[in-house]
C-alpha positions as CSV (number, residue, x, y, z in Angstrom):
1,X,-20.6,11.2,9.3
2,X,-19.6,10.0,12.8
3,X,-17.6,7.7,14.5
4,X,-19.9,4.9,14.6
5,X,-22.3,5.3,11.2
6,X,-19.8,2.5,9.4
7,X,-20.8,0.2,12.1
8,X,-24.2,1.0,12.1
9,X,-24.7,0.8,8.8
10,X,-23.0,-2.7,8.7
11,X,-25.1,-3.5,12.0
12,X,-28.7,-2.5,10.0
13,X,-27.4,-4.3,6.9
14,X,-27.7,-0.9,4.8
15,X,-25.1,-1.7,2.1
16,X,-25.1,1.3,0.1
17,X,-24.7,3.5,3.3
18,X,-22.3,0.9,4.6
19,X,-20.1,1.1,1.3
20,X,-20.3,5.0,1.1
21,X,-19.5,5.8,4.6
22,X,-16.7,3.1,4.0
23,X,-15.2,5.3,1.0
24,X,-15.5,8.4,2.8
25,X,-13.5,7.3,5.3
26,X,-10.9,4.6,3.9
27,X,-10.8,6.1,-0.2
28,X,-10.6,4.3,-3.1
29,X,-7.4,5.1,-3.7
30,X,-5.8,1.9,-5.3
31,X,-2.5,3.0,-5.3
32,X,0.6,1.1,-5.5
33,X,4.3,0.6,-5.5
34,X,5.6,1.0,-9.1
35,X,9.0,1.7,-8.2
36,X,11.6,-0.6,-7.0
37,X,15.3,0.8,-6.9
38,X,14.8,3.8,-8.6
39,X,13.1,1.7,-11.3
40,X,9.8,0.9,-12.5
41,X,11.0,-1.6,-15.2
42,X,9.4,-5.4,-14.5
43,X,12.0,-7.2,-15.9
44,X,14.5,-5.4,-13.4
45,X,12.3,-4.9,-10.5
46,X,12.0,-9.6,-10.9
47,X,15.5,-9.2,-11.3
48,X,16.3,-7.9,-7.6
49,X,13.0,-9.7,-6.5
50,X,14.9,-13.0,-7.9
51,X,18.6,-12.1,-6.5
52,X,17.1,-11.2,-3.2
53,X,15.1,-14.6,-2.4
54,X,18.4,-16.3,-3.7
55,X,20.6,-15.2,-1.2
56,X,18.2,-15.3,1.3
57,X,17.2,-18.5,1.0
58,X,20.5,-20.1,0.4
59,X,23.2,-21.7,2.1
60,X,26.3,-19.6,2.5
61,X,28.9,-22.1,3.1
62,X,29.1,-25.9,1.8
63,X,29.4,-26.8,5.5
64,X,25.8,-25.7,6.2
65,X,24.0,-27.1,2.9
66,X,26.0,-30.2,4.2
67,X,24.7,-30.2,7.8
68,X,20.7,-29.2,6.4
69,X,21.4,-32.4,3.9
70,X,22.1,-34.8,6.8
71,X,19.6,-33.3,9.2
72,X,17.0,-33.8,6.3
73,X,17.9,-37.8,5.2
74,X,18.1,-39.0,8.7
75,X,14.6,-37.0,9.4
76,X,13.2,-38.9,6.2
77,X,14.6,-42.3,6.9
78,X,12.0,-42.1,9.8
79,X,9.1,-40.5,7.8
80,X,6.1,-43.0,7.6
81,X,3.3,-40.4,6.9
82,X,-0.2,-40.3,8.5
83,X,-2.0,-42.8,9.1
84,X,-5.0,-43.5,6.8
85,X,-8.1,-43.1,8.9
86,X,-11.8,-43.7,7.0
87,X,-13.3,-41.0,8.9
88,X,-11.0,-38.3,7.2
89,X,-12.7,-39.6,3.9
90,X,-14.8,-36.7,1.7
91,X,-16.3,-36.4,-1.3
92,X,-17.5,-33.5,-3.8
93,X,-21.3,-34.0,-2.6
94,X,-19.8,-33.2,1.4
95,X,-17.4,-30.5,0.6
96,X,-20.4,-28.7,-1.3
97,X,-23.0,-29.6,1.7
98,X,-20.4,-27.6,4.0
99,X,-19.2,-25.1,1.6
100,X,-22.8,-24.0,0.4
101,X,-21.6,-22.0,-2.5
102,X,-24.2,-20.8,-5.3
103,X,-24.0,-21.3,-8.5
104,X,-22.9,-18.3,-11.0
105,X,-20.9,-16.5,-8.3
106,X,-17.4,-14.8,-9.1
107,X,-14.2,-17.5,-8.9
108,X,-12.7,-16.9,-5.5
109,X,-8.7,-16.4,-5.3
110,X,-7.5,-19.5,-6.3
111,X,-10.2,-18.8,-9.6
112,X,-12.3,-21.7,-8.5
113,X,-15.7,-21.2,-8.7
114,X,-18.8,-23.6,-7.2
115,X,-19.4,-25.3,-10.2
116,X,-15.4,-26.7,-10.0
């Protein structure tokens, strides 16, 4: 195959040419990290993911929390929100006039599917 049959066959909408050419180039090769610290236990592997995000994503002294804590209530002592404007009003029958979604299709990410 050359260098350009994966954009030709997206270009000509040929979707089993586009799909092989894509395979023959990128694999299907799912692979994945199963080993974290020399481990591959989950409980362990949540463990250092847990302990990690802690100490990341905390305060090392009582002098900083302390300072975050003020800077937060005097930033919410001013908080009045967004003002309520009618034109930012929707409903289900919009959001499925712009989302166009048929029916029967596979949930997307979130698991939500057109009929939601």
């Amino acid at each position: 195959m050359t260098k350009n049959d994966l954009h030709e066959a997206l270009i000509k909408k040929q979707r089993p040419t586009f799909w092989k050419c894509w395979n023959s180039k990128f694999g299907t090769d799912k692979s994945s990290v199963n080993h974290v610290d020399g481990t591959a236990d989950l409980e362990i592997i949540a463990q250092h993911f847990m302990s990690h995000f802690a100490k990341v994503c905390t305060n090392t002294t009582v002098d900083g929390a302390a300072l975050l804590n003020n800077k937060y209530e005097s930033m919410r002592t001013n908080y009045c929100g967004h003002p309520f404007v009618e034109d930012y009003l929707f409903d289900t029958e919009l959001v499925e006039r712009i989302i166009n979604m048929k029916r029967g299709k596979a949930p997307d990410l979130d698991g939500l599917t057109s009929e939601h």
